[in-house]
BADRENSE-114017 format. One line per field, with one value per residue (C-alpha): residue number from 1; x, y, z. Coordinates in pm, 1 decimal, m for minus. Layout:
<pts>
resi (NUM,...);
u (X,...);
v (Y,...);
w (Z,...);
</pts>
This chain:
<pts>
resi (1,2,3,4,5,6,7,8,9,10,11,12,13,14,15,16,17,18,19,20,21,22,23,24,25,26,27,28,29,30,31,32,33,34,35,36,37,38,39,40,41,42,43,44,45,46,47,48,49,50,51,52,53,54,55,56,57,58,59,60,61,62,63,64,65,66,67,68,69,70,71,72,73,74,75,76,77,78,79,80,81,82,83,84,85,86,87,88,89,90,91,92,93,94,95,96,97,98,99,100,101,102,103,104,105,106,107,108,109,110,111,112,113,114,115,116,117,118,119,120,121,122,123,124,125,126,127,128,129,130,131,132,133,134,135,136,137,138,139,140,141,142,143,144,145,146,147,148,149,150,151,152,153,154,155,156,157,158,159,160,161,162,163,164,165,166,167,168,169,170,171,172,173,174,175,176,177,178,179,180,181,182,183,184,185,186,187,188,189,190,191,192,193,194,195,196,197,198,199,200,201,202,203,204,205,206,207,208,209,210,211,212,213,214,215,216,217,218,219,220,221,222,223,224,225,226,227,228,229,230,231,232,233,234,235,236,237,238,239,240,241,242,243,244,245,246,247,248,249,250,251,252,253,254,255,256,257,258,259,260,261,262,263,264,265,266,267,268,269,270,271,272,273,274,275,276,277,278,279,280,281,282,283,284,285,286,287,288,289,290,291,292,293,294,295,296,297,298,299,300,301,302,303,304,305,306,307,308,309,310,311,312,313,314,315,316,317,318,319,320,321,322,323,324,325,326,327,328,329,330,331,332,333,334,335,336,337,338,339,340,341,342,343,344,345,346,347,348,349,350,351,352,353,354,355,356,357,358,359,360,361,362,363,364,365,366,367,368,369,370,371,372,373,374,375,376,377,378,379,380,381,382,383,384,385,386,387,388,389,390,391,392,393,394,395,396,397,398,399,400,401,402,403,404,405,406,407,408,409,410,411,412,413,414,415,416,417,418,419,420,421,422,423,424,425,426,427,428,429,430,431,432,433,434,435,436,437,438,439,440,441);
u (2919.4,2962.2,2704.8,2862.7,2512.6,2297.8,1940.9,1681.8,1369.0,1161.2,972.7,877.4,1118.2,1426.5,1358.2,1261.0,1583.0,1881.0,1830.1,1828.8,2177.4,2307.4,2182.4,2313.3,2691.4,2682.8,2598.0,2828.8,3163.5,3190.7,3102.5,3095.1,2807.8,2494.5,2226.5,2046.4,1762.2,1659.4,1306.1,1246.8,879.9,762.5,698.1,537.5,710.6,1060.5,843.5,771.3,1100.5,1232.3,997.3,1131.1,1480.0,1469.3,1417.0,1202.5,1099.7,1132.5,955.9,1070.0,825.4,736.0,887.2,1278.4,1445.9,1081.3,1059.7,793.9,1000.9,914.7,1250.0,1188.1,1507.5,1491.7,1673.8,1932.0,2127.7,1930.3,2081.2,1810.3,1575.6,1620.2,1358.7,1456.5,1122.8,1134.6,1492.0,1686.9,2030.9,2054.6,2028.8,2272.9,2502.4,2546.1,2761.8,3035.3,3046.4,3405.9,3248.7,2970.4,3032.4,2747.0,2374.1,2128.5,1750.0,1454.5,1177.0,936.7,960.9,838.8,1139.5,1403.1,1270.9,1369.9,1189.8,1349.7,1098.2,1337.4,1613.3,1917.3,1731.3,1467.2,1483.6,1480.8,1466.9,1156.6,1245.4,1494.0,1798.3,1771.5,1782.4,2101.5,2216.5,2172.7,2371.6,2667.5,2768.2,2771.7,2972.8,3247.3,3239.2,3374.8,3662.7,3536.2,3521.8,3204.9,2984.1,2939.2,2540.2,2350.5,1968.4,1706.0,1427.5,1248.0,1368.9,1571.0,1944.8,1795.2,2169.8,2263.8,1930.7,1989.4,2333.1,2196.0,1909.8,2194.1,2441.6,2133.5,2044.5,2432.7,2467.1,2073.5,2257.2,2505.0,2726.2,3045.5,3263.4,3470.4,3174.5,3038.9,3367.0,3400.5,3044.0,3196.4,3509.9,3467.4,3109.1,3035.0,2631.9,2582.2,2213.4,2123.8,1833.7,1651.4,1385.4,1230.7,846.3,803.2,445.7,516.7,279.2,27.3,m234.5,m443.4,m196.2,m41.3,m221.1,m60.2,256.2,305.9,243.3,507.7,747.9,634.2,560.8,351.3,569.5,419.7,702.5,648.0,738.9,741.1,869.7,983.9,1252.7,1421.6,1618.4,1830.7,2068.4,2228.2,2468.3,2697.6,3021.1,3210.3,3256.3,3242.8,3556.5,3382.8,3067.1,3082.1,2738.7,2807.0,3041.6,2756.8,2569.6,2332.5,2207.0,2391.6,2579.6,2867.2,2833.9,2981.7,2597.7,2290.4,2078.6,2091.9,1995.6,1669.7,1617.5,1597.8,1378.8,1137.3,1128.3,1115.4,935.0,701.6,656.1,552.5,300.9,167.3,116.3,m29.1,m311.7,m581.7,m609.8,m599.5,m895.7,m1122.1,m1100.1,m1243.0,m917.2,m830.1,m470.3,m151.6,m119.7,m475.5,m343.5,m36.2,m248.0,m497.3,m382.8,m424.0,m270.6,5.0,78.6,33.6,301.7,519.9,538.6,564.0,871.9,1036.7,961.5,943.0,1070.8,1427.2,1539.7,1487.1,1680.2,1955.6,1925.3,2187.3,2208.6,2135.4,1834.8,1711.2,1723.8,1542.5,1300.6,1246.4,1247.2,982.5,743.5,827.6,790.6,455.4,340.8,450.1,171.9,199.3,114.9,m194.5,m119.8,m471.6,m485.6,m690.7,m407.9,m160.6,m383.6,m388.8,m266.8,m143.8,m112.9,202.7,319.8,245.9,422.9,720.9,734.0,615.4,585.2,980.3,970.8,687.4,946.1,1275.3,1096.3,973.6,1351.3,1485.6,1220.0,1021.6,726.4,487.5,503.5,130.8,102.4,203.2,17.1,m267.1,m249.3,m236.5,m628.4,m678.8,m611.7,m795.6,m1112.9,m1083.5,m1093.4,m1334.3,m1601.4,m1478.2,m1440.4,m1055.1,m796.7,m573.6,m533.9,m886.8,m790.5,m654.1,m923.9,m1152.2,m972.3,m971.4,m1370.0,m1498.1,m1262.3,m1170.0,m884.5,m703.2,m736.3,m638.6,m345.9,m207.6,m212.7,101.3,15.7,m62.0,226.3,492.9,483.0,188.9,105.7,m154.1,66.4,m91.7,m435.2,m529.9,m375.6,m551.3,m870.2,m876.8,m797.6,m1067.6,m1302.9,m1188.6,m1238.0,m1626.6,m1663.5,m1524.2,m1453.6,m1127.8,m987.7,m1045.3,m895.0,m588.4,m544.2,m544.9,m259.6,m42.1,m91.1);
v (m566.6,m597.5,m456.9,m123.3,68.0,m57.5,103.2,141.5,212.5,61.4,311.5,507.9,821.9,651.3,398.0,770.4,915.6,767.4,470.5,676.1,844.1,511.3,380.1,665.1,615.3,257.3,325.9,579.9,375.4,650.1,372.0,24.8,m71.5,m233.6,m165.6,m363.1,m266.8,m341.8,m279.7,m112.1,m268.5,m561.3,m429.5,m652.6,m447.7,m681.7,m963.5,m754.8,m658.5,m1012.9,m1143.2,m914.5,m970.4,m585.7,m469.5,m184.4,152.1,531.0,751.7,1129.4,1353.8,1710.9,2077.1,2074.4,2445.9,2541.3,2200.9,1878.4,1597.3,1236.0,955.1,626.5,419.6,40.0,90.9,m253.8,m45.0,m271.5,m646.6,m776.9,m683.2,m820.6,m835.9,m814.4,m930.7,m1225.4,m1302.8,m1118.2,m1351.0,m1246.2,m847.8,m911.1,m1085.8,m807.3,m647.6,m858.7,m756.5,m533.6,m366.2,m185.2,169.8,391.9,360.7,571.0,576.8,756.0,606.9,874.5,1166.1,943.8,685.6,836.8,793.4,613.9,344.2,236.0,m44.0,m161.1,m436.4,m551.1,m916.2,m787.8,m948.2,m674.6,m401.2,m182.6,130.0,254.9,343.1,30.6,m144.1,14.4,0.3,m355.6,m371.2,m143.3,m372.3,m675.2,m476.4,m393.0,m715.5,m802.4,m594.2,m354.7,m10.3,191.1,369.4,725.3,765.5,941.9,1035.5,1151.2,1195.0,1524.7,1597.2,1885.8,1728.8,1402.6,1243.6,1363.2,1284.8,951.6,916.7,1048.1,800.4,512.2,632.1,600.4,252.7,148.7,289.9,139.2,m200.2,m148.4,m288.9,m66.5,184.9,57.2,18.3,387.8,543.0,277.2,482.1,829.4,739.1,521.9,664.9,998.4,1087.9,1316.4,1553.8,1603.0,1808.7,1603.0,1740.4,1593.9,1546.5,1153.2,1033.2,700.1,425.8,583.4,373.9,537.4,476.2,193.2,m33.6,217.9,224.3,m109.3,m209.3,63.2,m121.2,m428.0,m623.3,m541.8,m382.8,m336.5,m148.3,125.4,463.7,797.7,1147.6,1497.4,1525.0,1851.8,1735.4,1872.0,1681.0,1886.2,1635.7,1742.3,1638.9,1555.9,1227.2,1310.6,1078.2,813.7,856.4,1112.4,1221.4,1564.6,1447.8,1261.1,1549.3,1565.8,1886.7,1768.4,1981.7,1859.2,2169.9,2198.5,2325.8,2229.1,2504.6,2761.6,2537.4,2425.2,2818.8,2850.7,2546.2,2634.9,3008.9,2957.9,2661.9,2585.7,2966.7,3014.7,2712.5,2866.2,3184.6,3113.1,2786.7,3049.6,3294.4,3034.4,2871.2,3124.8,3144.4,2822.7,2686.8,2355.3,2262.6,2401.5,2418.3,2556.7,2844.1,2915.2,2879.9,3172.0,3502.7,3696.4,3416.8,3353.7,3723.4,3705.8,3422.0,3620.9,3945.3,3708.6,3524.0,3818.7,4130.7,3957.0,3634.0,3643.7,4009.1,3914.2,3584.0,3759.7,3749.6,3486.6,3311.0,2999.0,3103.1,3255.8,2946.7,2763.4,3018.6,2961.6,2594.4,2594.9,2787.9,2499.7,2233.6,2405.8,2368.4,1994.0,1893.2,1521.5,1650.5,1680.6,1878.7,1964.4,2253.3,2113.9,1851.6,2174.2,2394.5,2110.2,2206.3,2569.3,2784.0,2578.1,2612.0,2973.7,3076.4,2855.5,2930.1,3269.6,3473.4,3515.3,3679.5,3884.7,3964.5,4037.2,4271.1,4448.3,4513.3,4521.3,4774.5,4927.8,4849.5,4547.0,4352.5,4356.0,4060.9,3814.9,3942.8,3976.1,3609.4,3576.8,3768.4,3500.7,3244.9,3386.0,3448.9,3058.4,2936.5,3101.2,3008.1,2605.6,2327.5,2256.5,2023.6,2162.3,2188.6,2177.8,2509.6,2713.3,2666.5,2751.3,3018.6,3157.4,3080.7,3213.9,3593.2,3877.4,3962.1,4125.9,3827.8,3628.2,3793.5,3889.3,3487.3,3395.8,3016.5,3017.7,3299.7,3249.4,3601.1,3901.0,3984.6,4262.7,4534.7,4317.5,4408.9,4693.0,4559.6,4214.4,4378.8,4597.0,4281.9,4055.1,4382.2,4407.3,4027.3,4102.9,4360.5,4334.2,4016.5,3818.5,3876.7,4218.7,4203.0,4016.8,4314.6,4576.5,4373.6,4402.4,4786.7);
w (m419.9,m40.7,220.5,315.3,481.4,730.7,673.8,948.8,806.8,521.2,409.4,67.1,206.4,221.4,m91.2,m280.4,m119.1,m4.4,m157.6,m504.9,m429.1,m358.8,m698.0,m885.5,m752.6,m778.9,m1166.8,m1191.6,m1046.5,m813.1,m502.3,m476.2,m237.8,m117.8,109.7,400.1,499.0,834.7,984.5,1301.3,1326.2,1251.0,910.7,657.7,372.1,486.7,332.8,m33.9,m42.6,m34.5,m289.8,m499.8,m483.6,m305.0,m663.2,m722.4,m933.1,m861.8,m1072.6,m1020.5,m1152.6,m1150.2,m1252.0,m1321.1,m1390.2,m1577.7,m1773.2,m1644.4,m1584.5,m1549.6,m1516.5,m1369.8,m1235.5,m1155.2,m771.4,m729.6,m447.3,m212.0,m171.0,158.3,379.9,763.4,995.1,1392.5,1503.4,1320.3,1283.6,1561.9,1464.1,1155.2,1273.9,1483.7,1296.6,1019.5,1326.2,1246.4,925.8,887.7,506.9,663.1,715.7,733.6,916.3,761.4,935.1,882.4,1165.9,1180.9,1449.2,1703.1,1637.4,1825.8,2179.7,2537.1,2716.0,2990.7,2995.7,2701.9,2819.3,2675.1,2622.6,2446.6,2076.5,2009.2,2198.7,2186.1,2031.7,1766.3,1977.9,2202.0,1874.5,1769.4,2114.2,2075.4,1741.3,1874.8,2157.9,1907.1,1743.4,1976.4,2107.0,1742.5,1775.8,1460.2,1483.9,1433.9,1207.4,1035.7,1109.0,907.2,1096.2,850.5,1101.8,1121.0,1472.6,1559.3,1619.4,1492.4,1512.7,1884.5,2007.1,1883.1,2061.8,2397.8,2439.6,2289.3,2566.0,2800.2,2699.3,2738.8,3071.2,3190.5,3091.3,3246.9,2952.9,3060.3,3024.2,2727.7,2509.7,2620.5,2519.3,2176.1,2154.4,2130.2,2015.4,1752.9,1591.8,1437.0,1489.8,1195.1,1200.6,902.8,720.5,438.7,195.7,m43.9,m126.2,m153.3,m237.2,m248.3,m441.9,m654.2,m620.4,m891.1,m1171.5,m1081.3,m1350.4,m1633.0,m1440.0,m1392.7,m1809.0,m1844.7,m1640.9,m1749.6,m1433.2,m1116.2,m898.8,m530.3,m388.9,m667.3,m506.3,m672.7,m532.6,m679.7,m826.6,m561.5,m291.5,m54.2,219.4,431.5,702.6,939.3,885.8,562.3,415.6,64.0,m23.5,150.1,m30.9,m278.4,m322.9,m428.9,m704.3,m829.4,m870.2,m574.4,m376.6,m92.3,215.1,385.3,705.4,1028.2,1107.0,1055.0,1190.3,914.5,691.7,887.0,935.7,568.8,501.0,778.0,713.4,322.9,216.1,533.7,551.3,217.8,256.2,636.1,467.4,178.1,313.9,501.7,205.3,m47.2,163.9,217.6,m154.3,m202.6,m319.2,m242.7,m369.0,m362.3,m718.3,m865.0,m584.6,m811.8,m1085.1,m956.4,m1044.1,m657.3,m452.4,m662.0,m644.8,m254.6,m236.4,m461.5,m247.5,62.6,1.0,m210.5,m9.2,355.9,425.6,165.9,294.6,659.3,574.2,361.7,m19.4,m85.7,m381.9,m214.3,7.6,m348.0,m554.5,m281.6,m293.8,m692.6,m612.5,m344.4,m660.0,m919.6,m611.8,m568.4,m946.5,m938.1,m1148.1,m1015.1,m641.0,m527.5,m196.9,m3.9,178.5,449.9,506.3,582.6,746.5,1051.8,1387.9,1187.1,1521.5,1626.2,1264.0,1248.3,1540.5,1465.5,1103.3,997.7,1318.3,1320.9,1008.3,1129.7,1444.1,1197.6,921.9,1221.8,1401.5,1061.2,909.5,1162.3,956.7,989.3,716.6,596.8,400.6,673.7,918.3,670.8,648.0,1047.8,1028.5,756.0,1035.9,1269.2,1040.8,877.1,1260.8,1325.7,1089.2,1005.5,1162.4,1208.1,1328.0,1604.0,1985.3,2114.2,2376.1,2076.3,1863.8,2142.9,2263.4,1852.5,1853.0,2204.2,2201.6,2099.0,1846.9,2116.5,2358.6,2128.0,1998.4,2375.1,2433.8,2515.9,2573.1,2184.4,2005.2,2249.3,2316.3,2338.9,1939.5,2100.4,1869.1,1574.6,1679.4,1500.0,1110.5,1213.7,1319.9,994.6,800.7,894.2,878.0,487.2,440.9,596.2,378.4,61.0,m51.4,41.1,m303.3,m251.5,57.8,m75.6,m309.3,m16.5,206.2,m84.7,m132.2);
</pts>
């Protein structure tokens, strides 16, 4: 098969993701295409990948439509591995090549970036997009056209922040007009929104894992098996991932999308971490498994966060997703690990539901803001992660100073006061189980 997608990023999210659509089409006959992966570090993982021919295992594993699931595929989709840092040639020299057709890259949130301490000299260049700045002009000096790229990073407009900073780069070089225009002419910078729960190399059960598969296999990765890729644009006869069966959305927008993920699944989880601690919970799952806070998550995402969304059929069977992804009995998600930095999340995630059931109802929706006193009382008591002046600020006032904060909310919550201040009373005085019961009368 020829090299048709260039791959920035090494990691277990794209090997447990893209990497596994690419597989499944190749099997299929519904594409006819390889994979090079190139690092944007100088990642040591360029050297595993090699030694192993770029062969590795998924494992998908979890709840499917009620049932536990566990497949394991032996991924070929991946034909080498190039490292820039140690062989900047070769990275540029896959420019030339007229079969490749799509980028994908996944570099962390900090990846997409500018340093204009980055030159055009550099081999390579610093950051991500002087990278691919780099490997754009080699390739319009070739005389090829350009690239459908695919971003996977968890940035909002992940794709069109990427072409900014690569405009930036081309104009701080000064490498001229007719390359800036081949830029925007000739490449389509798709966002996307990707989600899927990748846990990578399970270094506990490796040992059984590996006399399963019959050899030691260090780039072992293993995720859930949801997944959801939502790109802008549509390339399905290109690369017909939907025809293949996968969750994906071909959209002329992103944003609703992201609204539903955030709103839904990282609601659900904001809500849900500062009751399920002050139970002594410790895990996503043992708090579905515990009869009040599974009942608590129920009435959240059914009663509050769907109707302010709109009870689609599609925002509902993410909903019932996000409960079996919750239940995956091959995560181990720690509370503590979501409750960092939570007032950011809160106010980004769950106060705008707070705000809609309000306009919507008149009414305050007492569960959520239930779990807001839950917040409030958790900070106040334990030691916590977060922004060292809002977790003072949480410690060292009042409810109402607190809640009339604007540096923290975003706007004055000093109308939650009295349900907040009745909350954390109950939580004093009755129990917090007790206390759960009460929000949901």
């Amino acid at each position: 098969m020829e090299e048709t997608i260039l791959q920035f990023g090494t990691g277990n999210f794209l090997r447990g993701f893209t990497d596994n659509f690419v597989e499944k089409l190749n099997r299929d006959g519904l594409y006819s295409g390889k994979i090079v992966i190139v690092s944007p570090t100088d990642s040591e993982t360029v050297e595993i990948l090699q030694a192993q021919n770029c062969k590795y295992n998924l494992y998908l594993r979890g709840i499917e439509n009620g049932r536990e699931v566990c497949s394991r595929t032996e991924i070929h989709a991946v034909s080498r591995a190039v490292n820039p840092y140690r062989d900047f040639d070769t990275y540029i020299s896959l420019a030339k090549n007229p079969d490749l057709r799509f980028i994908f890259s996944n570099t962390t949130e900090a990846g997409i970036c500018f340093d204009p301490a980055c030159k055009y000299t550099d081999k390579p260049a610093g950051t991500f997009p002087a990278k691919l700045t780099q490997f754009l002009y080699a390739r319009f000096r070739s005389g090829l056209g350009g690239f459908v790229i695919l971003a996977c990073e968890l940035i909002d407009n992940n794709a069109k922040e990427l072409q900014k900073f690569v405009l930036r780069y081309a104009q701080q070089w000064k490498l001229g007009e007719d390359f800036f225009n081949w830029i925007i002419r000739e490449n389509t910078f798709c966002n996307t929104l990707v989600d899927r729960i990748v846990t990578g190399f399970p270094k506990a059960e490796a040992d059984a894992l590996f006399a399963e598969i019959g050899y030691a296999d260090k780039l072992l990765d293993t995720a859930e098996p949801y997944h959801l890729w939502v790109i802008e644009g549509d390339f399905e006869e290109e690369l017909p991932l939907k025809k293949a069966g996968f969750h994906v959305i071909w959209t002329e927008d992103v944003q609703p999308y992201k609204k539903m993920k955030v709103r839904i699944l990282n609601g659900a989880h904001t809500s849900l971490v500062f009751p399920s601690l002050l139970c002594g919970i410790q895990t996503v799952k043992e708090s579905l498994e515990d009869e009040y806070l599974n009942r608590f998550l129920n009435v959240c995402l059914f009663e509050y966060i769907l109707p302010t969304l709109g009870e689609t059929e599609e925002n509902r069977q993410f909903a019932d997703a996000v409960l079996e992804r919750f239940a995956n009995p091959y995560i181990k998600h720690m509370w503590q690990s979501i409750a960092l930095n939570s007032v950011s999340k809160f106010a980004a995630r769950v106060l705008p539901t707070v705000t809609a059931y309000q306009n919507q109802n008149g009414t305050l929706p007492k569960p959520l803001v239930f779990s807001f006193a839950c917040l409030i009382e958790y900070y106040r008591t334990n030691d916590i992660k977060d922004d060292r002046k809002a977790v003072t600020c949480i410690k060292e006032n009042s409810t109402q100073a607190i809640l009339s904060d604007t540096n923290l909310w975003g706007c004055d919550l000093s109308e939650l006061s009295d349900f907040v201040e009745k909350s954390i009373d109950k939580i004093h005085t009755s129990g917090i189980r007790e206390a759960i019961q009460w929000a949901l009368l």
